[in-house]
C-alpha positions in Angstrom: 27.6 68.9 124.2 25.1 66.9 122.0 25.7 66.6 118.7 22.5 67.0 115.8 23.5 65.5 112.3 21.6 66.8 109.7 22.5 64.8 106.7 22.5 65.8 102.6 24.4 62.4 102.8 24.2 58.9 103.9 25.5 59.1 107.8 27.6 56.8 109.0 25.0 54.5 110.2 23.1 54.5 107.4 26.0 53.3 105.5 26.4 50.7 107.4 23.6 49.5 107.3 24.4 48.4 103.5 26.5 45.7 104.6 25.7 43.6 101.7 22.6 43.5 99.2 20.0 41.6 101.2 20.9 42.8 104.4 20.3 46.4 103.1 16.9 45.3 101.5 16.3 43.5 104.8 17.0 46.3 107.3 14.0 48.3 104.8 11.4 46.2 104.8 12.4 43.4 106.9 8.8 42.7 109.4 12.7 49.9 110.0 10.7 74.1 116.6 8.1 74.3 119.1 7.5 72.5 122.4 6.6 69.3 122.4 2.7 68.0 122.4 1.8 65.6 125.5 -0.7 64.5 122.6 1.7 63.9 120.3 4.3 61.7 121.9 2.7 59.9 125.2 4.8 59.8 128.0 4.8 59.5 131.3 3.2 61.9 134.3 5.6 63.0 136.3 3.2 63.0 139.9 4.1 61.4 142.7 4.2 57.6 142.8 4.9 57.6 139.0 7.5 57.5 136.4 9.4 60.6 135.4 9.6 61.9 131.8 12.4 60.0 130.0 14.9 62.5 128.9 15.1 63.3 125.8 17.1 66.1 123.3 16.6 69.5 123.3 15.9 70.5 119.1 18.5 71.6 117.1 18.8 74.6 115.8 16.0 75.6 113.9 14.0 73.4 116.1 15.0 70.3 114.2 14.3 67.5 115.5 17.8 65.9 117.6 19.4 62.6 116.5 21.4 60.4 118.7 23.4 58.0 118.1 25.6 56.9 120.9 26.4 57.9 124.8 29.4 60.1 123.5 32.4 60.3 125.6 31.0 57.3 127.7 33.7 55.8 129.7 31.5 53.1 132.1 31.1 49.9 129.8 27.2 50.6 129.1 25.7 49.4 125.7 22.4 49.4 124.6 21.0 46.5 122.3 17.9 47.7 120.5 15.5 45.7 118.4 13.3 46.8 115.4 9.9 44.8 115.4 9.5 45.7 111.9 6.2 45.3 109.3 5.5 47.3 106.9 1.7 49.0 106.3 1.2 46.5 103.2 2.3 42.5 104.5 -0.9 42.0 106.2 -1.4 39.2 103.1 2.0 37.5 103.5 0.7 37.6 107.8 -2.2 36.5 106.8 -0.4 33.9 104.6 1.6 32.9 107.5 4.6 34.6 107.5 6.2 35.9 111.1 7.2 38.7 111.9 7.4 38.5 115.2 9.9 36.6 117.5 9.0 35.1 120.7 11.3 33.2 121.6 14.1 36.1 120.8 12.0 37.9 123.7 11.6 35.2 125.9 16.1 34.8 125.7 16.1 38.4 126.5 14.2 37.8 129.8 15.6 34.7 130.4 19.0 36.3 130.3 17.8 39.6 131.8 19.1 42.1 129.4 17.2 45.4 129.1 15.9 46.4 126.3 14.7 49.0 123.5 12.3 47.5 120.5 12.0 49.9 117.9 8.4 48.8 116.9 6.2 50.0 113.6 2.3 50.5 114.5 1.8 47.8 112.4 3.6 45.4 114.0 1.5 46.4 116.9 -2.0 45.9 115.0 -0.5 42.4 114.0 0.7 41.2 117.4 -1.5 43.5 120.0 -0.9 41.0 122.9 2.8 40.6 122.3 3.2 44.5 122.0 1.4 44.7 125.4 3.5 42.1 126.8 6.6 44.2 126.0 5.5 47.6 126.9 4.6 46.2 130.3 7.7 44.5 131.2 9.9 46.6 133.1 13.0 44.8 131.7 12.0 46.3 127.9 10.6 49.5 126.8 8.5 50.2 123.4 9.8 53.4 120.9 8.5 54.5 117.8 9.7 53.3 114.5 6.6 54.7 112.3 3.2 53.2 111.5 4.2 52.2 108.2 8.1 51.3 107.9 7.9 53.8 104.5 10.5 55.5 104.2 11.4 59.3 104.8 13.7 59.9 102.4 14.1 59.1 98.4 15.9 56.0 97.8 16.0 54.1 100.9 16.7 50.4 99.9 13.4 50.4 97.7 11.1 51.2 100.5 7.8 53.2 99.2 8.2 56.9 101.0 6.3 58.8 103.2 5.8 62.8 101.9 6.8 65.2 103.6 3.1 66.3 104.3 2.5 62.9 106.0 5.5 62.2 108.2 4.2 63.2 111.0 0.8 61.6 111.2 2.6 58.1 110.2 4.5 58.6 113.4 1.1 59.9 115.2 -0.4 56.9 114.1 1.8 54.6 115.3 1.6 56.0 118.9 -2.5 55.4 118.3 -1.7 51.6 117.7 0.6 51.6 120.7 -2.0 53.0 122.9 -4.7 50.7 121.2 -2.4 47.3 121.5 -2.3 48.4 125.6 1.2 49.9 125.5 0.9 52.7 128.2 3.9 54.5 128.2 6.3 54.4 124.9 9.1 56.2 124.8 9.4 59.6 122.8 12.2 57.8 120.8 11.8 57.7 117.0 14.2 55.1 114.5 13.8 55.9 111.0 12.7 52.9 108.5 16.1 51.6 107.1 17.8 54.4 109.2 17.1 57.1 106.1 16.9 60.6 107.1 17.4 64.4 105.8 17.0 67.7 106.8 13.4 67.6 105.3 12.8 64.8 107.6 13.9 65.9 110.5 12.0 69.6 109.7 9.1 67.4 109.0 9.8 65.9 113.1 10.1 69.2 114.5 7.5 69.9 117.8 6.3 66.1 118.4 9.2 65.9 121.2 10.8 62.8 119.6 14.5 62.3 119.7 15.4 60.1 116.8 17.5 57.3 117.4 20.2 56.3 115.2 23.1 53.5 115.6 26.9 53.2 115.6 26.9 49.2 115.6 25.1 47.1 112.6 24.6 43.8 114.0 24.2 42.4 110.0 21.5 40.3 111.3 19.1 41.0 108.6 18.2 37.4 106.5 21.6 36.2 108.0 21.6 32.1 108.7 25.3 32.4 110.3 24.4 33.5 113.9 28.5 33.1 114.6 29.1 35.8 112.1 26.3 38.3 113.5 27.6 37.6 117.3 31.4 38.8 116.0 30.0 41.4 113.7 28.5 42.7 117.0 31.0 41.8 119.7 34.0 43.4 117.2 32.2 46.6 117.1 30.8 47.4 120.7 32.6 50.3 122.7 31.1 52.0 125.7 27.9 53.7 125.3 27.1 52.0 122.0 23.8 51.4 120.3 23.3 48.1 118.5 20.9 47.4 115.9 19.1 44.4 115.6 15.8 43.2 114.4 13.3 40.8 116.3 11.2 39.5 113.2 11.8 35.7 113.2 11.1 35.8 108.9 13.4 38.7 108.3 16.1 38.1 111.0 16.5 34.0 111.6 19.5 34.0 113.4 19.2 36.5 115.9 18.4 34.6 118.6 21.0 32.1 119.0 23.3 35.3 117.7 22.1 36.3 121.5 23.3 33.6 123.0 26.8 34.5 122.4 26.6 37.8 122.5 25.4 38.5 126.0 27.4 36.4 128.2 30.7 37.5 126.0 29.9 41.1 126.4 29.2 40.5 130.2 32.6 38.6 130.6 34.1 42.1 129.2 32.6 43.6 131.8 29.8 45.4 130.1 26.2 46.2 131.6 22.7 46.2 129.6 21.1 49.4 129.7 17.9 50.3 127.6 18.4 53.7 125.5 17.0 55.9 127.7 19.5 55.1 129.9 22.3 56.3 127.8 20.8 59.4 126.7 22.3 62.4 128.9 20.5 65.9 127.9 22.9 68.0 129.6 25.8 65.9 128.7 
C-alpha cells in the first residue's frame, strides 16, 4: 500500500538533510484533488510507437498530493541515485559573474559509467544551461523531473530560502515545466522534489490536481560544499538498501566533490550486486 506523509514536522528526510550547517544551507540554495491536467504536468502520449505514461501516485486523501520516498518492501537490490541541478530565481548575477552551477563532467561520468539517472532540475537552471538541459532530457540513460522554477521554498523556515506563498506554488512549478519545454526537454517526468526537501500539508494542498508525485529521499549523500569525496561515497554506500533513493546535487559550485564521490560509489554498489534504475522505475502504483 503506498504510504502519503503529510508532515506538521520535519520528516525523516528532511532532517537529514541538516547534516551539518553548510550542508543544510547548501542543500537550500545550492545551484532544491482532481485529475490531473495534460497541460499542467507534460508527459508522454501513450499511441502506438511511443512512450507510455510514467506511473505515478494516486492522491491522498483529500486529493493531496502523494509523496514517495523509497520502493518500500523492495527486496531486488535496485537504487536510484537522483541529482538536483539546482539555481535559484535570483543567481543570474553570480552566473553572470562566473559562477557554475552546472556539472558536466559529473554527467559525462554518469554516461561513461552507464548509470541511469533522475536530475531533479529548477526552471532556472534550465534558462541558464538550455543546451545542457536538452542534452539530458534526450538521453535515454537520464530523465529530467521538476524541482520548481525558483528553488524558493514551500514552507516557513527552510534553511533561509525566500518562500513561495501558497497562492503561487503552483505556477512556480508550472513555470518550470515552461522552461523545460522551452530549453527542448520533451518529456519530463510528472515528478516534483521540494527546494531543501521542505514540505506541509499546505504545500502538498497547494500540489493537489497538477498530477505530480513528489519525490522525497531516505539516503543524504552529504555532498552539499563537501571537499572530502571519501566521506560522501561512505556516507552514501553506508546507507543504501534496496529500493533506495539517493540525494545528490550536480552543481559543480555548490557540490565539488560529487564526481569523484561517483567514482567510488558505483562500482562499490555494483560489486554488492546492486542495479541503477532511474525513479520511475522504482515507483509501483499498485504496490
Amino acid at each position: 500500500m503506498n504510504t502519503f506523509l503529510f508532515l506538521k514536522r520535519a520528516t525523516a528526510a528532511t532532517a537529514a538533510c541538516a547534516l551539518t550547517t553548510a550542508g543544510a544551507v547548501a542543500l537550500a540554495a545550492c545551484g532544491a484533488p482532481g485529475t490531473p491536467r495534460a497541460a499542467t504536468v507534460p508527459a508522454p502520449a501513450s499511441a502506438v510507437g511511443t512512450p507510455s505514461p510514467p506511473p505515478t501516485l494516486a492522491p491522498g486523501p483529500g486529493g493531496l498530493t502523494p509523496v514517495f520516498m523509497k520502493a518500500a518492501g523492495a527486496h531486488d537490490r535496485t537504487v536510484a541515485l537522483t541529482f538536483d541541478a539546482d539555481m535559484t530565481a535570483d543567481q543570474g548575477p553570480r552566473a553572470a559573474a562566473g559562477e557554475r552551477f552546472d556539472n558536466p563532467r559529473l554527467i559525462g561520468t554518469l554516461r561513461r559509467l552507464k548509470v541511469p539517472s533522475t536530475v531533479f532540475m529548477t526552471g532556472r537552471w534550465a534558462e541558464e544551461y538550455p543546451r545542457q538541459a536538452r542534452a539530458i532530457g534526450r538521453d535515454p540513460l537520464f530523465e529530467v523531473a521538476n524541482h520548481s522554477y525558483s528553488h524558493h521554498a514551500f514552507t516557513e523556515d527552510c534553511y533561509g530560502l525566500p518562500t513561495v506563498p501558497a497562492s503561487g506554488m503552483r505556477a512556480d512549478v508550472e513555470r518550470a515545466f515552461t522552461a523545460f519545454r522551452t530549453a527542448g526537454i520533451e518529456h519530463p517526468m510528472p515528478y516534483f522534489r521540494f527546494p531543501g526537501g521542505c514540505y506541509d500539508r499546505r504545500a502538498l494542498k497547494a500540489l493537489s490536481g497538477t498530477g505530480v508525485t513528489a519525490v522525497q529521499w531516505d539516503v543524504v549523500s552529504g555532498d552539499a560544499f563537501a571537499t572530502d569525496a571519501g566521506a560522501v561515497a561512505r556516507q552514501v554506500l553506508d546507507g543504501v538498501r534496496p529500493g533506495s533513493v539517493v540525494v545528490m546535487h550536480c552543481t559543480r559550485s555548490a557540490a565539488p566533490a560529487t564526481e569523484e564521490a561517483l567514482r567510488t560509489i558505483v562500482p562499490e554498489l555494483r560489486e554488492r550486486g546492486y542495479r541503477f534504475v532511474k525513479v520511475s522505475e522504482l515507483i509501483r502504483p499498485d504496490a
